[in-house]
N, C-alpha and C positions, 0 to 999 in steps of 0.2 A: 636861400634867395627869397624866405618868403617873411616879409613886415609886418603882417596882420596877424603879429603871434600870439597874439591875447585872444585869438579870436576859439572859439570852442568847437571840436571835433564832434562833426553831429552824425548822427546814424545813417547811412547811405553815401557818404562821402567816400572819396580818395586819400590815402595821405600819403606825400612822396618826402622819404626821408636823402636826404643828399650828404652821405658823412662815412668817416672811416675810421684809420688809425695810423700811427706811425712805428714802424720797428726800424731798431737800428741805423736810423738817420733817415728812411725810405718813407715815402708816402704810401698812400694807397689813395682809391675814391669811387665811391660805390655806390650805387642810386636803388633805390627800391619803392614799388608803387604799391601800396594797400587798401584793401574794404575796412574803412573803421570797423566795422560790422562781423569783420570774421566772412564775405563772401560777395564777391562781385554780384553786381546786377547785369543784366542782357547788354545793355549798351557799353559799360563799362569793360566788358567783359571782350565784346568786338575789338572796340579801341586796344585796350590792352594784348592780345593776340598780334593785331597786327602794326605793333611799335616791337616786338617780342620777336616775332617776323622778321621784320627791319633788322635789327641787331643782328639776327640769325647773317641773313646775308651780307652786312658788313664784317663779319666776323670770316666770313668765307671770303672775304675780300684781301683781309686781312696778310697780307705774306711776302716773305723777302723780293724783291724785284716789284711790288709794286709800288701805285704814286700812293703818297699818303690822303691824296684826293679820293681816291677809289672807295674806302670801305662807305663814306660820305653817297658820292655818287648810287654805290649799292645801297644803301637804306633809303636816300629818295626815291628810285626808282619803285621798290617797298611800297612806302609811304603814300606815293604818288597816286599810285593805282589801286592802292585799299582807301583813298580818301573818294575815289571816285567810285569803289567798286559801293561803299558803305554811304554814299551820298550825303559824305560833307563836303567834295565838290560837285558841281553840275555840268556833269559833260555837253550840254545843250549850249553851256555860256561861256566854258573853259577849253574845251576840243577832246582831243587825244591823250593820253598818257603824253607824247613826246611836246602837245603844246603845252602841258601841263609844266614839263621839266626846263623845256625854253621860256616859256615866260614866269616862272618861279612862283603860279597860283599858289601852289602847295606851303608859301611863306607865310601866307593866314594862319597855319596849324604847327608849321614846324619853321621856326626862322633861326636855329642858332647850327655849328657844325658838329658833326657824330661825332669826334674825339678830340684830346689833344694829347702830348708829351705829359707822363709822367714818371716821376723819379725821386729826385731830393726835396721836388716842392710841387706840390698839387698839379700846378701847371707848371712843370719844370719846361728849362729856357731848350731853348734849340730852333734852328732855322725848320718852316715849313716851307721854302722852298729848295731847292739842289743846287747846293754851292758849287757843283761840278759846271755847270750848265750858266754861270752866269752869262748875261750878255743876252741871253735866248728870250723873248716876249713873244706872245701868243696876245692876240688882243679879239673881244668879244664884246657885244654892245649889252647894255642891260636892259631885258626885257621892261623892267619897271620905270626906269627912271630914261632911256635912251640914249644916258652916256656910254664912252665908250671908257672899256676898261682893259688898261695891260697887263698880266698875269707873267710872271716869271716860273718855269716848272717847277708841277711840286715835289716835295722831296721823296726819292725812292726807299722804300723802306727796305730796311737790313735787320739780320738777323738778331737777336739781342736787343732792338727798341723797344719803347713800352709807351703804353699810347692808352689811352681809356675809349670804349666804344660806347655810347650813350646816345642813341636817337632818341626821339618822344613826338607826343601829338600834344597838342593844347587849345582847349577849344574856347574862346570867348562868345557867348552871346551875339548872335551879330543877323543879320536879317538875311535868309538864304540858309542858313545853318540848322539844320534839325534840333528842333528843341529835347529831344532824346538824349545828345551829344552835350550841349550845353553845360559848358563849368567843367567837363571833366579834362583832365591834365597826367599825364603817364609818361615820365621818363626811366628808364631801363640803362641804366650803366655797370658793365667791368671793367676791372685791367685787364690788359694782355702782351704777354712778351712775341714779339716775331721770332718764328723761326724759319729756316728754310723749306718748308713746305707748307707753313701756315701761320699759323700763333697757338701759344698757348694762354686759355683762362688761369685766372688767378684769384677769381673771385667767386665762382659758381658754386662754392658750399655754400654762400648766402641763396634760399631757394628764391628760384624765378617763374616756375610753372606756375600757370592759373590753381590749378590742381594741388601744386607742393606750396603753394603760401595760405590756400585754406584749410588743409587739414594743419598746416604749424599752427595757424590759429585756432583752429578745435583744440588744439594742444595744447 
């Protein structure tokens, strides 16, 4: 996703690699954030914990009988309250954790969804909402914009799906925003298959600890 590929990795940066591979006709897709440097810095370091966090409880969201909405909704929740715990939002201007989730503040930092379908193609096809259930709308207004929007339920996830987990933070310069935080950007993604009591990872031999990606780089 990223254009500015000529551009040269400098000492203190980020670099989030977004790639995989294919066996046997199967995709895979797997994200990892790193210190060019061999070692996060303090702010880097915050951020990255809690996008790592986020994923943690989308992952535990993760499991047969639920909506494919949920692991989503668990990493905002996440997200929501470490942007304000770590003041890249201002609960003085924003409110509460739940004005935060109702009126989708937290879109400054994180604007795209924790997963999608994967299979035979990165984003392999399949309905995100419940074919059982057509006919049913739920309609919600949008915090942002004031229209109203109809939503068809989302699909209940079954045992044998497989779905990628990927929350992140991403910070742009912007006025209100700790300049500590500035420019840095942290996406965290696995696969995982649903089972009936959860999901299984598929991808956690790739290391994710703050701790297990600096000593692989001492390495």
């Amino acid at each position: 996703h990223y254009r500015a590929d000529r551009g040269l990795v400098r000492d203190g940066e980020l670099v989030l690699i977004d790639a995989a591979c294919e066996l046997d006709c199967y995709a895979s897709d797997i994200t990892r954030t790193f210190p060019a440097n061999g070692k996060f810095t303090g702010p880097q370091r915050t951020l990255y914990e809690l996008v790592l966090a986020a994923q943690e409880a989308a992952i535990a969201a993760t499991k047969a009988g639920a909506r494919f909405t949920d692991p989503h909704d668990a990493a905002v929740k996440v997200l929501a309250q470490g942007m304000l715990d770590v003041g890249l939002l201002d609960k003085n201007k924003v409110g509460s954790l739940d004005d935060v989730i109702e009126k989708r503040a937290y879109f400054q930092f994180y604007m795209h969804r924790t997963g999608h379908w994967i299979g035979m193609d990165v984003h392999d096809c399949g309905d995100y909402t419940e074919p059982g259930e057509i006919g049913q709308v739920s309609t919600r207004q949008d915090a942002l914009t004031g229209d109203t929007i109809k939503d068809r339920p989302a699909r209940i996830l079954r045992a044998g799906m497989a779905l990628t987990i990927e929350p992140g933070i991403y910070v742009r310069p912007a006025e209100g925003v700790p300049e500590h935080f500035h420019n840095i950007g942290i996406r965290i993604e696995d696969d995982a298959i649903v089972t009936d009591t959860g999901c299984e990872l598929l991808t956690r031999d790739v290391p994710v600890g703050v701790a297990e990606i600096e000593a692989l780089m001492r390495g």
